[in-house]
The first five atom37 places (N, CA, C, CB, O) and aatype in JSON, in Angstrom:
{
  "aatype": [20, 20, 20, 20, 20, 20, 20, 20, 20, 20, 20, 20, 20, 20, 20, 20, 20, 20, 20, 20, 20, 20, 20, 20, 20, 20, 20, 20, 20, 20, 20, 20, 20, 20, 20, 20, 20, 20, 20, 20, 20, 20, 20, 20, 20, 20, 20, 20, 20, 20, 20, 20, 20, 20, 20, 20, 20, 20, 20, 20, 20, 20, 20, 20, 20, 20, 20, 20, 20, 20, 20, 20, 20, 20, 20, 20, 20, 20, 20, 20, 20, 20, 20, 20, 20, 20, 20, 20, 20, 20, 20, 20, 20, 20, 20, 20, 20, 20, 20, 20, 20, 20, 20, 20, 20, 20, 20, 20, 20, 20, 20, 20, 20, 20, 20, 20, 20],
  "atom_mask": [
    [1, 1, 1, 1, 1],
    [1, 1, 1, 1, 1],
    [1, 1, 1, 1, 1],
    [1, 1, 1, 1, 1],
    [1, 1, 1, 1, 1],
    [1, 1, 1, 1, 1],
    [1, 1, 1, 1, 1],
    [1, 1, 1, 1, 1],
    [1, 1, 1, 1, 1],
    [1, 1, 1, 1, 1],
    [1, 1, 1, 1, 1],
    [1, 1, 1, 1, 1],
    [1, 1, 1, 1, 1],
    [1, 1, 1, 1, 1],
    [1, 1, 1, 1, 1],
    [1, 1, 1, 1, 1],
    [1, 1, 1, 1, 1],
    [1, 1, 1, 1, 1],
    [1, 1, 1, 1, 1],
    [1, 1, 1, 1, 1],
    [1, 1, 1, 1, 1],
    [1, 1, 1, 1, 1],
    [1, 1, 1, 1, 1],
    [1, 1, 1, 1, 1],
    [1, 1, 1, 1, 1],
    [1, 1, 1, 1, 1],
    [1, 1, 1, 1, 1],
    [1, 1, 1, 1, 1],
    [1, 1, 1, 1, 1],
    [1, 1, 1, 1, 1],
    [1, 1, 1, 1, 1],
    [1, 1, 1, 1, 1],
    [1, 1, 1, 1, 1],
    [1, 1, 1, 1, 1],
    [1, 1, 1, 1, 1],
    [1, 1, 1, 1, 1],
    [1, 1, 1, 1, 1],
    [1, 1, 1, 1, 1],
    [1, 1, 1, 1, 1],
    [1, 1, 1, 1, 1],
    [1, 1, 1, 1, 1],
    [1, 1, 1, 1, 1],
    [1, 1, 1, 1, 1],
    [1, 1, 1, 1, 1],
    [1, 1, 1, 1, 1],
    [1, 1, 1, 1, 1],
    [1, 1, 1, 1, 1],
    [1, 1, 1, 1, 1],
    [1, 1, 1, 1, 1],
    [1, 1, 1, 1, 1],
    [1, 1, 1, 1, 1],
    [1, 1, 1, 1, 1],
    [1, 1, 1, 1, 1],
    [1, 1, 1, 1, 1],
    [1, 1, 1, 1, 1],
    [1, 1, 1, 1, 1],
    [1, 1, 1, 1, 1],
    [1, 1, 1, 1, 1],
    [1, 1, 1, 1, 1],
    [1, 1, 1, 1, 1],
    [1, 1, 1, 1, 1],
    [1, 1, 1, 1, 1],
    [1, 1, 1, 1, 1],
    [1, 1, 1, 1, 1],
    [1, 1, 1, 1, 1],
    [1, 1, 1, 1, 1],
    [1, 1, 1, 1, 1],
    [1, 1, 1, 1, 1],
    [1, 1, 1, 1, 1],
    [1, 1, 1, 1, 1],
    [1, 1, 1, 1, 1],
    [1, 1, 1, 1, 1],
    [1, 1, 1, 1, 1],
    [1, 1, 1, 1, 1],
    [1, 1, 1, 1, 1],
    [1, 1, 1, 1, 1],
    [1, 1, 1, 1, 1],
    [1, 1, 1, 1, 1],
    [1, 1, 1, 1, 1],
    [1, 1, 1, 1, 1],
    [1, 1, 1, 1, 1],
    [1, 1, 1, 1, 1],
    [1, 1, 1, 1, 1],
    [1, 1, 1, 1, 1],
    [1, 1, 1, 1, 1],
    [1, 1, 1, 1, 1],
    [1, 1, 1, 1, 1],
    [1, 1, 1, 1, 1],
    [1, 1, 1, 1, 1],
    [1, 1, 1, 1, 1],
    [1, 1, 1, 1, 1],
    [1, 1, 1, 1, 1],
    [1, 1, 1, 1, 1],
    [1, 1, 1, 1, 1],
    [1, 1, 1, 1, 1],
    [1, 1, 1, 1, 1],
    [1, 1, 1, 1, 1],
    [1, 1, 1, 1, 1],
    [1, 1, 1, 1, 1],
    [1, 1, 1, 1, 1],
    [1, 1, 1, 1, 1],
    [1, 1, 1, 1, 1],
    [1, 1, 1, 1, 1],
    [1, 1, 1, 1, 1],
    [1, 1, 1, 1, 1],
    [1, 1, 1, 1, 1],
    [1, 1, 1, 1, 1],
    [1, 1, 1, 1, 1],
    [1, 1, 1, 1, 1],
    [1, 1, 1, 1, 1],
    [1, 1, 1, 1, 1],
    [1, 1, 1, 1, 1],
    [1, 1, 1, 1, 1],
    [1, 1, 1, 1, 1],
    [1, 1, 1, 1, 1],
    [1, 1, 1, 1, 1],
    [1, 1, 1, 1, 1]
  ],
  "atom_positions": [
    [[31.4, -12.59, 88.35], [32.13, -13.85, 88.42], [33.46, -13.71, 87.69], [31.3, -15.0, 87.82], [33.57, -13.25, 86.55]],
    [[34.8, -14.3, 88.7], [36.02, -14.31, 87.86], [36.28, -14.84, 87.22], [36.84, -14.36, 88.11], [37.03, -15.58, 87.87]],
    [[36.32, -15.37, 85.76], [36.28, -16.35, 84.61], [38.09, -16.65, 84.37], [35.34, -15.53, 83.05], [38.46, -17.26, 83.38]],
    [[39.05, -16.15, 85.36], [40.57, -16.07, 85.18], [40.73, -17.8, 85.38], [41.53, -14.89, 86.51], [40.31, -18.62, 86.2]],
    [[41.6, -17.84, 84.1], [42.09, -19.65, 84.76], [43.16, -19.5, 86.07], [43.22, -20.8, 83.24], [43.5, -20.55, 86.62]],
    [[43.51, -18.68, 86.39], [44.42, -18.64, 87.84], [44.23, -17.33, 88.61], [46.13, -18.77, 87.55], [44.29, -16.41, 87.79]],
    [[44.07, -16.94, 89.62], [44.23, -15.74, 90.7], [45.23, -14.88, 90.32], [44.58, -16.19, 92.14], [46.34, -15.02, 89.81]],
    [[44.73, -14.21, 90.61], [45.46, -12.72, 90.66], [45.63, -11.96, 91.97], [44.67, -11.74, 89.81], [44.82, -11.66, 92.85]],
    [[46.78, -11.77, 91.84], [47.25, -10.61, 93.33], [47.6, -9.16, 93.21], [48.67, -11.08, 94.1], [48.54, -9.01, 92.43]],
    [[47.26, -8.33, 93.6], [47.92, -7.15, 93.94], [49.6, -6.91, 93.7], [47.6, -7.03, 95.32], [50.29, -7.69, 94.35]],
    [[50.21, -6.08, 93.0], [51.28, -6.11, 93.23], [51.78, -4.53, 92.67], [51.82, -7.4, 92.67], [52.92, -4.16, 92.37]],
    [[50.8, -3.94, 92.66], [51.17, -2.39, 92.93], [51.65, -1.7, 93.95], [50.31, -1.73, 92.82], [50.9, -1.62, 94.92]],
    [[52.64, -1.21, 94.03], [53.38, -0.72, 92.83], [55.06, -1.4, 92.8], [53.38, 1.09, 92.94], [56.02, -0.7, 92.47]],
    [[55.17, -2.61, 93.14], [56.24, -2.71, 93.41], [56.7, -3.81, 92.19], [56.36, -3.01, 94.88], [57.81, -4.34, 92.27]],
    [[55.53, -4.2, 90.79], [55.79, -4.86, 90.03], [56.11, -3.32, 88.71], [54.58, -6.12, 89.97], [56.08, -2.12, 88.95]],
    [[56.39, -4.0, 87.43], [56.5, -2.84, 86.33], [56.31, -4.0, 84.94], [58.36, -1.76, 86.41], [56.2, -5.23, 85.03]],
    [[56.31, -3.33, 83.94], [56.49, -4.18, 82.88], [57.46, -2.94, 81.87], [54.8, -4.83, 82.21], [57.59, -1.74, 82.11]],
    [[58.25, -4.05, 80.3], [58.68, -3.48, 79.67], [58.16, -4.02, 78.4], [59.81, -3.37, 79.95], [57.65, -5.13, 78.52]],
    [[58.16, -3.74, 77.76], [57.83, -4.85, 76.38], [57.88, -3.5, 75.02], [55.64, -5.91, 76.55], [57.9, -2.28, 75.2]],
    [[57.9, -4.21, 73.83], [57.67, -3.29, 72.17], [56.55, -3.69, 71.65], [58.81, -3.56, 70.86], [56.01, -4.77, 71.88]],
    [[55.96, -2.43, 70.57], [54.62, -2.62, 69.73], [55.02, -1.32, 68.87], [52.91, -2.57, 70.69], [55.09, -0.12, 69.14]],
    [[55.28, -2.16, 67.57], [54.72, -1.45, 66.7], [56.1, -0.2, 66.61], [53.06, -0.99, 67.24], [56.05, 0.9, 66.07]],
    [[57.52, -1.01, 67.51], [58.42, 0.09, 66.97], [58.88, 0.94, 67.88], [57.83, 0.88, 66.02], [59.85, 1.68, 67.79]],
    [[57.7, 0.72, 69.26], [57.81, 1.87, 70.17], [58.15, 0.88, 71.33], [56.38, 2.95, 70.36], [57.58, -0.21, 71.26]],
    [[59.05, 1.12, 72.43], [59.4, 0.7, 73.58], [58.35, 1.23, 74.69], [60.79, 1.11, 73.77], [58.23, 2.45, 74.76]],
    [[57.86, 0.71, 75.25], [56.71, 1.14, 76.82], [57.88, 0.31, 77.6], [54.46, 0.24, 77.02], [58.23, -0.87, 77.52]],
    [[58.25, 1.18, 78.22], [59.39, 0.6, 79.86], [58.69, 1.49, 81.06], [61.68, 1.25, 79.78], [57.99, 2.49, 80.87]],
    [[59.08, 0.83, 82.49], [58.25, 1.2, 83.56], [56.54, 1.61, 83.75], [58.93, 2.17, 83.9], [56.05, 2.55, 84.39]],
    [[55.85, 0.55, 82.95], [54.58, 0.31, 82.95], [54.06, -0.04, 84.29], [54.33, -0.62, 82.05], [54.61, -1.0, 84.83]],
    [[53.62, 0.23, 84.58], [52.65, -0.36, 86.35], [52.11, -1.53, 85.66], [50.94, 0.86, 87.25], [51.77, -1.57, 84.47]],
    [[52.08, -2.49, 86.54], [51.68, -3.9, 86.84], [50.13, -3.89, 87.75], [53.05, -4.64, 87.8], [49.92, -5.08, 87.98]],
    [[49.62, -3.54, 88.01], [48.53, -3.44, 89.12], [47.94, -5.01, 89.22], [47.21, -2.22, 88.66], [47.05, -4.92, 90.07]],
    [[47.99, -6.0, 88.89], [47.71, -7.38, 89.61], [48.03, -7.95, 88.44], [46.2, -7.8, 90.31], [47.82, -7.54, 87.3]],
    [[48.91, -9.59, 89.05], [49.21, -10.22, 88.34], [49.12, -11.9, 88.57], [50.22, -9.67, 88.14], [49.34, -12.14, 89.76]],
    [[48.96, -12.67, 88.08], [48.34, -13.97, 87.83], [49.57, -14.99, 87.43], [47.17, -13.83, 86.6], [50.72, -14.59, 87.63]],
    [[49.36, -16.26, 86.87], [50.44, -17.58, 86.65], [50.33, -17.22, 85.28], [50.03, -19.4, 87.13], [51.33, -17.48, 84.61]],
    [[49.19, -16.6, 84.58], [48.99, -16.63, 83.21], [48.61, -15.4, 82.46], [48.09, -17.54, 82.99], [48.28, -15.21, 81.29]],
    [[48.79, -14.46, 83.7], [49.05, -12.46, 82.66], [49.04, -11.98, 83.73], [47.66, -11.44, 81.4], [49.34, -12.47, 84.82]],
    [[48.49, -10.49, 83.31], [48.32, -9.83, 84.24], [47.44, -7.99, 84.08], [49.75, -9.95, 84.71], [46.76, -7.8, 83.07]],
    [[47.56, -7.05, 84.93], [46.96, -5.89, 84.39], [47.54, -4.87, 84.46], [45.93, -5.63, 84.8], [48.03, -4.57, 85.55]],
    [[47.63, -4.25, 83.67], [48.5, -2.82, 83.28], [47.88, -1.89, 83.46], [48.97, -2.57, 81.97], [46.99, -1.81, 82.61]],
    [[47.87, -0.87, 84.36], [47.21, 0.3, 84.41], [48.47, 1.75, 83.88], [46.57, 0.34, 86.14], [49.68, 1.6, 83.72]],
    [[47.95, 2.63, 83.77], [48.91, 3.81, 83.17], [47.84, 5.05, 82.53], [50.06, 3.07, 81.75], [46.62, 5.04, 82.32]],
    [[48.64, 5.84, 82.37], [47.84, 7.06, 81.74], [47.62, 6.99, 80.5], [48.39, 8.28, 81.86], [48.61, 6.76, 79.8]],
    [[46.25, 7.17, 79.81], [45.77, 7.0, 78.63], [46.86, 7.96, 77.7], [44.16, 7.39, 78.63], [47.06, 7.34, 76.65]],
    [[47.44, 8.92, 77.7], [48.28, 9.3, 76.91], [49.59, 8.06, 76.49], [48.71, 10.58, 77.59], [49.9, 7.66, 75.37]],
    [[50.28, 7.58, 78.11], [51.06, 6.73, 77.55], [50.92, 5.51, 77.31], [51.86, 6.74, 77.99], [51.98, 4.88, 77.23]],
    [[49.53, 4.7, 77.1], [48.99, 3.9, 76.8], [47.82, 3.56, 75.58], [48.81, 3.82, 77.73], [47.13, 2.55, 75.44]],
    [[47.86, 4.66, 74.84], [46.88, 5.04, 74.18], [46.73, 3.94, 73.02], [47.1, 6.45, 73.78], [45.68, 3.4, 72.65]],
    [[47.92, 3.77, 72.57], [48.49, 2.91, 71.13], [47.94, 1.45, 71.55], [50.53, 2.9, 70.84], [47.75, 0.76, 70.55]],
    [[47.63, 0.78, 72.85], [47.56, -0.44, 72.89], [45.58, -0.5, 72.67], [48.43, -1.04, 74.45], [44.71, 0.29, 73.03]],
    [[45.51, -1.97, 71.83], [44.42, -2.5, 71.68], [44.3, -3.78, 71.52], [43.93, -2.01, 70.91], [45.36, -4.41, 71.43]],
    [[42.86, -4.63, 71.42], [42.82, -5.71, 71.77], [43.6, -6.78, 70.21], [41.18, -5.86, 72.28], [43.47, -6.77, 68.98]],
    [[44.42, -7.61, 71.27], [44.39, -8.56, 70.17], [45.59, -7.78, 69.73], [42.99, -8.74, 69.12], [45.9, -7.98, 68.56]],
    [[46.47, -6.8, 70.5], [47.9, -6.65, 69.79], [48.63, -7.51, 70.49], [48.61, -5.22, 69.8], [48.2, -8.0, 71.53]],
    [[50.14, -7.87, 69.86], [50.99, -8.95, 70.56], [52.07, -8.19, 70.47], [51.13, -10.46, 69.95], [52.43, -7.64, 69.42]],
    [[52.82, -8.1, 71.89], [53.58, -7.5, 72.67], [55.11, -8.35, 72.4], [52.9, -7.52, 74.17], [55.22, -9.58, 72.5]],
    [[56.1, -7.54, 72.1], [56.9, -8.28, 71.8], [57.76, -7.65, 72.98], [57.28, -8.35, 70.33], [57.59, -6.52, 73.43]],
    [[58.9, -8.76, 73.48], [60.02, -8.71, 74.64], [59.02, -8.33, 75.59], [61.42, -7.58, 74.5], [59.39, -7.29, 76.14]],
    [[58.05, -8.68, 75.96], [57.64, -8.72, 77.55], [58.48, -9.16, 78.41], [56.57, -9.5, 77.87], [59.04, -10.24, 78.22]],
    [[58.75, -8.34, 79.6], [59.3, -8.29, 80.79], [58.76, -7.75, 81.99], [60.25, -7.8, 80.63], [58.36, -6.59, 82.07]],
    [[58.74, -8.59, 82.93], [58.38, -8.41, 83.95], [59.47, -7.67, 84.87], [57.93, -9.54, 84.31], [60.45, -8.35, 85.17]],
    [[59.42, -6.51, 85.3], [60.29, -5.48, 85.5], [60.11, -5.85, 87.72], [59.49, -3.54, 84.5], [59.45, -5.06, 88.39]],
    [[60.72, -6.92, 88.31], [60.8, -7.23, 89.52], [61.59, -8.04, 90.14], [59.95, -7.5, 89.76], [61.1, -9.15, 89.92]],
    [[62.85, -8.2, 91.01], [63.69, -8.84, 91.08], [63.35, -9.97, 91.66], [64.52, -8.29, 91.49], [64.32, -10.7, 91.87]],
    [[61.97, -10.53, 92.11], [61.65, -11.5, 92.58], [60.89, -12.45, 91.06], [60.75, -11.04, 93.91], [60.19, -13.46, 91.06]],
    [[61.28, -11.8, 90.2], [60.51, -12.67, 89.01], [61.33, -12.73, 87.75], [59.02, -11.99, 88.58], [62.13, -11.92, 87.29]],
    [[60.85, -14.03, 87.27], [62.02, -14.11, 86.07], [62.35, -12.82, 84.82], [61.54, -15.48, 85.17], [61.51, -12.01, 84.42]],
    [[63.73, -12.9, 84.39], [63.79, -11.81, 83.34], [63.66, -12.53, 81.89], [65.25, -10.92, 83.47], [64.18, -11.91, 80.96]],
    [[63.36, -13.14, 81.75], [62.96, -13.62, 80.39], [61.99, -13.0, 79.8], [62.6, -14.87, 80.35], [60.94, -12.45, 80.14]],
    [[62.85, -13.3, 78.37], [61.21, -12.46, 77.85], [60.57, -12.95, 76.57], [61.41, -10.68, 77.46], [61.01, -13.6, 75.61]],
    [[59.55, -12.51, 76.82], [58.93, -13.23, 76.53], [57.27, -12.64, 75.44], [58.92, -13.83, 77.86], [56.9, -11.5, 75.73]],
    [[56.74, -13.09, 74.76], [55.04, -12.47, 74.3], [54.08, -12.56, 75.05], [54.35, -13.07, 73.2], [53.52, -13.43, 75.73]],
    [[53.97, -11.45, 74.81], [52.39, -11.42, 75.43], [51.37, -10.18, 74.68], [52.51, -11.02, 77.32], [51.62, -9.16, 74.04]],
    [[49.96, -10.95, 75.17], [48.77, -10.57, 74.03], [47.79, -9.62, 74.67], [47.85, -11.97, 73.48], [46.9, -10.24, 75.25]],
    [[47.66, -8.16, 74.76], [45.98, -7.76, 75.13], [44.94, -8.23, 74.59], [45.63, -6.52, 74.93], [44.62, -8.31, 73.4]],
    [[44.28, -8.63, 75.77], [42.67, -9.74, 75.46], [41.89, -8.35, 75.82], [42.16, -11.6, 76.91], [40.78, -8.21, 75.3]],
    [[42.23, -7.59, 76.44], [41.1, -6.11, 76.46], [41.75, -5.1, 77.08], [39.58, -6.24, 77.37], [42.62, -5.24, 77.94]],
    [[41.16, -3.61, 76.44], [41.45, -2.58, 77.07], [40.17, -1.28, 77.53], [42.52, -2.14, 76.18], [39.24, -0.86, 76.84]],
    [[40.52, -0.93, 78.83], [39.67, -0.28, 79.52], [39.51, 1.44, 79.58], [39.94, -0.8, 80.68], [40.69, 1.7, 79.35]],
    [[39.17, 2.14, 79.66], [39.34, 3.41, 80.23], [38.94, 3.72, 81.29], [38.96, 4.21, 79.66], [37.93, 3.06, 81.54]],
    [[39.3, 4.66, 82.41], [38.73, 5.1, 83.91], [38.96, 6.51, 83.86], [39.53, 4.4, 85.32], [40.04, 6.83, 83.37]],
    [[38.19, 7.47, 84.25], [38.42, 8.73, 84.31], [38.38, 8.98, 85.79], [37.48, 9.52, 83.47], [37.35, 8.85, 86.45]],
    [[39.53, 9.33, 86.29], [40.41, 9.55, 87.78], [40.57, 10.76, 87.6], [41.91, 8.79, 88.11], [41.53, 10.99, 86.87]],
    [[39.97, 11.78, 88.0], [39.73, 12.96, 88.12], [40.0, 13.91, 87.03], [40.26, 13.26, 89.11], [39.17, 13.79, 86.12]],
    [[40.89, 14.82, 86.82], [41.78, 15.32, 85.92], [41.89, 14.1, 84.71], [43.22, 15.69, 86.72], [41.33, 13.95, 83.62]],
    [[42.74, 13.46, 85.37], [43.52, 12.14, 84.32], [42.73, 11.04, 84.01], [44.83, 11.35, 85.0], [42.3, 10.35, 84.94]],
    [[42.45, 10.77, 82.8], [42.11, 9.53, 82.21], [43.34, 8.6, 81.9], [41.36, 9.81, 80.98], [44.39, 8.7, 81.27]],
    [[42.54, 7.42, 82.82], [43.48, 6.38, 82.82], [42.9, 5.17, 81.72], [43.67, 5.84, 84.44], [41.78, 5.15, 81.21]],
    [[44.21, 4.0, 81.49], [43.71, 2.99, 81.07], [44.31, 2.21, 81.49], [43.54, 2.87, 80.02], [45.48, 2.38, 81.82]],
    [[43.49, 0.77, 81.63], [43.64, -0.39, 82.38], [43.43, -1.26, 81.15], [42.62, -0.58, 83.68], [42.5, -1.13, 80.36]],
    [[44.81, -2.57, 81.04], [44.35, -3.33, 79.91], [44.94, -4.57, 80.35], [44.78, -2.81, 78.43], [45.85, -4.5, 81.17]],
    [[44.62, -5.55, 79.99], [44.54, -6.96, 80.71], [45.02, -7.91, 79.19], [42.59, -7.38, 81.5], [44.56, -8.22, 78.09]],
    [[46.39, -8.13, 80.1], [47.54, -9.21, 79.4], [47.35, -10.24, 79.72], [48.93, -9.12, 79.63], [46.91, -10.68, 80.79]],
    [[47.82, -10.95, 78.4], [47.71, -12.8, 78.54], [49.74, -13.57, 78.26], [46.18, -13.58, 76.54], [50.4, -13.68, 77.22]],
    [[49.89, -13.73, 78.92], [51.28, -14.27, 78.44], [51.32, -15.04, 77.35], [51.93, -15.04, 79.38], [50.29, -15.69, 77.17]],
    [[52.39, -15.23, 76.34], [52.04, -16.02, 75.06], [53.09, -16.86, 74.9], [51.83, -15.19, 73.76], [54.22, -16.43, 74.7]],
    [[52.75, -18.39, 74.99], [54.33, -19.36, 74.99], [55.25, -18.96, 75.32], [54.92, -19.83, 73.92], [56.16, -18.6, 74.57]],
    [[55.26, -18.89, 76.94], [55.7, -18.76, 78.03], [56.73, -20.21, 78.28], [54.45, -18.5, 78.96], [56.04, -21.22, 78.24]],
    [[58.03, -20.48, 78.5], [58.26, -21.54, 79.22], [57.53, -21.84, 80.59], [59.5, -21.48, 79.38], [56.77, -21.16, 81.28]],
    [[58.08, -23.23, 80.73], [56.87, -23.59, 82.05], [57.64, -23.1, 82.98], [56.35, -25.32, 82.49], [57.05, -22.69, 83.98]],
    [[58.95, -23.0, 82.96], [59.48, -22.32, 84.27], [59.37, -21.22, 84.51], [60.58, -22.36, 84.51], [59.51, -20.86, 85.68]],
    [[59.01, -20.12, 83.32], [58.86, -18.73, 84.17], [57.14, -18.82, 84.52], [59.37, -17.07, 83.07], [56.63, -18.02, 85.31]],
    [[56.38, -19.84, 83.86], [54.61, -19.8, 84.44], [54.86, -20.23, 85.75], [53.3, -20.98, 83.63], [54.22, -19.68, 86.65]],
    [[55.71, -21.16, 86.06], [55.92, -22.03, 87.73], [56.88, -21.09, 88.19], [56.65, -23.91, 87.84], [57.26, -21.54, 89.27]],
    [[57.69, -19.67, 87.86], [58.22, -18.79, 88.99], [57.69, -17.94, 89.52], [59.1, -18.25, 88.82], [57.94, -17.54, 90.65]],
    [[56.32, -17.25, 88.25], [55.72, -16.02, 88.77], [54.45, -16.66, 89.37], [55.45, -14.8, 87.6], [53.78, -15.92, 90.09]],
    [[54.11, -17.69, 89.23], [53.0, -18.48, 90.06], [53.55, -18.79, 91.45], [52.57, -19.93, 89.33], [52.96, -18.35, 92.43]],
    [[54.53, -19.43, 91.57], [55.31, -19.21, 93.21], [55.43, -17.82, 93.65], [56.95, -19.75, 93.29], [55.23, -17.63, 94.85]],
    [[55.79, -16.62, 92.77], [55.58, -15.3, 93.25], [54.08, -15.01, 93.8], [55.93, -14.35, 92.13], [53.7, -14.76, 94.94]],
    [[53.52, -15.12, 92.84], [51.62, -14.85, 93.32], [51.41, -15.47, 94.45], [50.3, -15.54, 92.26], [50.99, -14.64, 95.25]],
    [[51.5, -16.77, 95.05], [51.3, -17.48, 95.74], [51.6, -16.99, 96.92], [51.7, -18.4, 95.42], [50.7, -17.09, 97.76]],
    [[53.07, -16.24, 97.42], [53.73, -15.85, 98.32], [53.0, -14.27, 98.36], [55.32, -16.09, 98.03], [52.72, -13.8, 99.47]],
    [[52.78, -13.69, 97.48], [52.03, -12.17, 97.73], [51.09, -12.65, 98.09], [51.73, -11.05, 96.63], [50.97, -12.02, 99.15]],
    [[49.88, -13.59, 98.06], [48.62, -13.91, 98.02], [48.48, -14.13, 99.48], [48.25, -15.04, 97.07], [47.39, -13.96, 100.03]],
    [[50.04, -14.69, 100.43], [49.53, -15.47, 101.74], [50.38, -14.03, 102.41], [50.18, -17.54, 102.16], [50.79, -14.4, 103.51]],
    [[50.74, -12.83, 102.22], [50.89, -11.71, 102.9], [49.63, -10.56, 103.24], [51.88, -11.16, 102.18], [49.88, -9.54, 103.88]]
  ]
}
């Protein structure tokens, strides 16, 4: 059962993220589905290694010209591992953090429009 307060769409690979932790810049992050109220980051456990639950992401950006550039916090509520052959991956699942309502009502009109393609 999906316990998400809003849907999530697909938007690999044509979404990215940028955001700081801890000093270090992560730019061109994969987006792999995204929601009105976060979304999920997949990437290689090497360049993802540093993130854990309950860190807060500073200058989040949503790296897509169909979505706002503001930026903004955001929080990992969990992080995953997948072992994809060779490569161990990790998958970790963002929450946006006091967000204006206009970028929650732009990337929610984005989802909406990926959702009916």
């Amino acid at each position: 059962m999906d316990s998400r307060h809003s849907p999530r769409v697909s938007v690999k690979p044509q979404c990215k993220a940028r955001f700081q932790l801890g000093g270090q810049t992560y730019d061109d992050i994969t987006v792999s589905n995204l929601g009105q109220d976060g979304c999920c980051l997949s990437g290689s456990t090497q360049s993802l290694s540093r993130l854990r639950d309950t860190d807060l992401l500073e200058g989040w950006q949503l790296v897509h010209p169909a979505l706002p550039q503001t930026q903004i916090k955001a929080k990992v509520v969990w992080v995953g591992r997948e072992d994809q052959g060779k490569e161990s991956m990790t998958v970790t699942g963002i929450q946006f953090q006091d967000a204006p309502a206009s970028y929650l009502k732009d990337v929610g009109k984005y989802v909406k429009t990926m959702a009916s393609h």
